[in-house]
Each structure stands twice: as C-alpha cells, then as structure tokens.
C-alpha positions as CSV (number, residue, x, y, z in Angstrom):
1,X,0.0,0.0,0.0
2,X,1.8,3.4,-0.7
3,X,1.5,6.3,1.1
4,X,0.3,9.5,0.3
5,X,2.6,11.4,-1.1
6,X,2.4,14.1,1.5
7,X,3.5,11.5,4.2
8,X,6.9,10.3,2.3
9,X,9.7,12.8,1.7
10,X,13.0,12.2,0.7
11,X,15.9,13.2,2.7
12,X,19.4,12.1,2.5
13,X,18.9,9.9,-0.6
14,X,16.4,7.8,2.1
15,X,12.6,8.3,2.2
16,X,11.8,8.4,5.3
17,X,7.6,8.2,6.0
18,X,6.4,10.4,8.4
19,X,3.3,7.4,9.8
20,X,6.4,5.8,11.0
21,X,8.2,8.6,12.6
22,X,5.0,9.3,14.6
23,X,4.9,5.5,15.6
24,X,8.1,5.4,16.9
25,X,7.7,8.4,19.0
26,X,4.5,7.2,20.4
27,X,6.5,4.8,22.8
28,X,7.8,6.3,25.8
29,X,10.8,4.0,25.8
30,X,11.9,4.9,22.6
31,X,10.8,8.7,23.1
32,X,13.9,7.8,26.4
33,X,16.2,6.3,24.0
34,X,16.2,9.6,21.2
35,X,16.7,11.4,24.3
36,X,19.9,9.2,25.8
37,X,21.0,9.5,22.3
38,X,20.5,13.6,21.6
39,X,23.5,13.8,24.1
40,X,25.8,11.2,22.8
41,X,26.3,8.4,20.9
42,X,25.3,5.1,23.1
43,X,26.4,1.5,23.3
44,X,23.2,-0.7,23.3
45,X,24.1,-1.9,26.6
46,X,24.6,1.4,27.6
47,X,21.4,2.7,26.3
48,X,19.2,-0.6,28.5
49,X,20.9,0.3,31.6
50,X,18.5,3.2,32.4
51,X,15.7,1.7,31.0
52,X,15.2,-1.6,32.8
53,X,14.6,-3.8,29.7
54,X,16.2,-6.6,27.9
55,X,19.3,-5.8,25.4
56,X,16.6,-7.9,23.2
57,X,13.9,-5.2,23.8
58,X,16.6,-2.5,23.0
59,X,17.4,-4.1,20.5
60,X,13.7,-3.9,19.6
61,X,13.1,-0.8,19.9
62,X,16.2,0.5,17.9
63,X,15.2,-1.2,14.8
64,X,12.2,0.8,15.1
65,X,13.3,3.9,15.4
66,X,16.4,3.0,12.8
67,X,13.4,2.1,10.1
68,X,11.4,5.6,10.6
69,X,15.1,7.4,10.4
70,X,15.5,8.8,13.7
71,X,18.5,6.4,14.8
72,X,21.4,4.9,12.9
73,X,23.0,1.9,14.5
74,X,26.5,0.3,13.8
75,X,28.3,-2.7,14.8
76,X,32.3,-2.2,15.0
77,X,33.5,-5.7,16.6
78,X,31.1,-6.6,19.3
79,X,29.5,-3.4,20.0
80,X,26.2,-1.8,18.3
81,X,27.1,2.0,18.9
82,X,24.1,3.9,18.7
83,X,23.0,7.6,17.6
84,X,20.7,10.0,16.7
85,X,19.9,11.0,12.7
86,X,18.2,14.3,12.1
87,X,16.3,12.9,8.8
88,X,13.5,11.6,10.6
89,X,13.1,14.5,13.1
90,X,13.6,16.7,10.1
91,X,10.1,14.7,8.3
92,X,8.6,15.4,11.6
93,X,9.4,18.9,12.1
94,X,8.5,20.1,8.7
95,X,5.6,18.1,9.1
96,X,4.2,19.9,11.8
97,X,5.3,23.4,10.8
98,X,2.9,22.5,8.0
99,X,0.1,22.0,10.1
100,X,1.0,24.7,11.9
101,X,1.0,27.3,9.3
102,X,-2.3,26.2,7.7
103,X,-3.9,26.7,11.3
104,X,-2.5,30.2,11.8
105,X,-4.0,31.1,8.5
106,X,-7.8,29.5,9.2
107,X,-7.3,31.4,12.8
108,X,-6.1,34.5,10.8
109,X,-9.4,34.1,9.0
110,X,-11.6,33.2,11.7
111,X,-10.6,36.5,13.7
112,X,-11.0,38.6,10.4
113,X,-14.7,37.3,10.3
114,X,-15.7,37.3,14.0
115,X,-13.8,41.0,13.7
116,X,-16.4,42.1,10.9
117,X,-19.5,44.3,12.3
118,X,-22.8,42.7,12.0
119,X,-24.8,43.7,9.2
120,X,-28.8,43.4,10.4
C-alpha cells in the first residue's frame, strides 16, 4: 500500500515516512532512547541500563526507530554503537510546521470574520 505522497519525503537519498516517525515516537521508551541518544552516541548496553529492559527489547526498539530514520545503528566488533539521525526528526518537524501554518492562516481568518461588524 503506498503512502500519500504528503507523508513520504526524501531526505538524505532515504525516504523516510512520516506514519512511521510518529509510531516510533509514540513509545515512551523509545521517546527515552532519542533522548539518551541527543546527548551522545550510546552503546546498546549502555542505552538498556536506564531503561530496565532486555538488550533484546533494546534491540527492539532500535530497529524501530532505525526504520522511521531517527536512529542509525553500527556494529564495529562486538559493539552496536548507537545515535541520533536528524532525517527523521527533520520529516517530523516540517511536518508539523505545515500544520502549523495552515492553522494560523484559518485562525487569521476566523478573527478577520468574528472581527467584521454585523450587518442586520
């Protein structure tokens, strides 16, 4: 099924689809993992420690986030180092300053119309 065209942009030669940027923020754990990560780069284990889950469950959740864009993870020997990518928070960002804009304009509106003087 493809997406509207709205919800898909392409960023950094990677389309990146804004429903799945949304679903990955709407987990609190993974909302606490792009924070961990805004600060620094994070070793899996690293990132589980605050979180009181399984590495599996990390794990989890960072392919998740990886998929809609907001994470990138490597693997240099036996350690998955973790951090945050800017496309996916980018999609979303945009996304909402969209929104915002076209609500500004139908406030703009409504106050121009509420502002006009009855005419009885």
């Amino acid at each position: 099924m493809n997406a509207p065209a709205e919800s898909v942009r392409r960023l950094s030669n990677k389309k990146i689809n804004i429903d799945r940027v949304f679903h990955a923020l709407g987990d609190p754990t993974r909302r606490a993992i792009v924070e961990q990560l805004s600060q620094r780069p994070l070793s899996v284990s690293m990132l589980a420690k605050p979180l009181a889950i399984t590495l599996a469950a990390v794990v989890q959740h960072l392919e998740i986030l990886e998929k809609s864009g907001l994470v990138h993870t490597e693997k240099v020997g036996r350690v998955r180092t973790c951090q945050i990518q800017s496309d996916g928070l980018s999609v979303a960002e945009q996304w909402i300053t969209d929104r915002r804009a076209l609500w500004e304009r139908r406030f703009d509106r409504l106050g121009e119309l509420l502002a006009e003087p009855d005419e009885k």
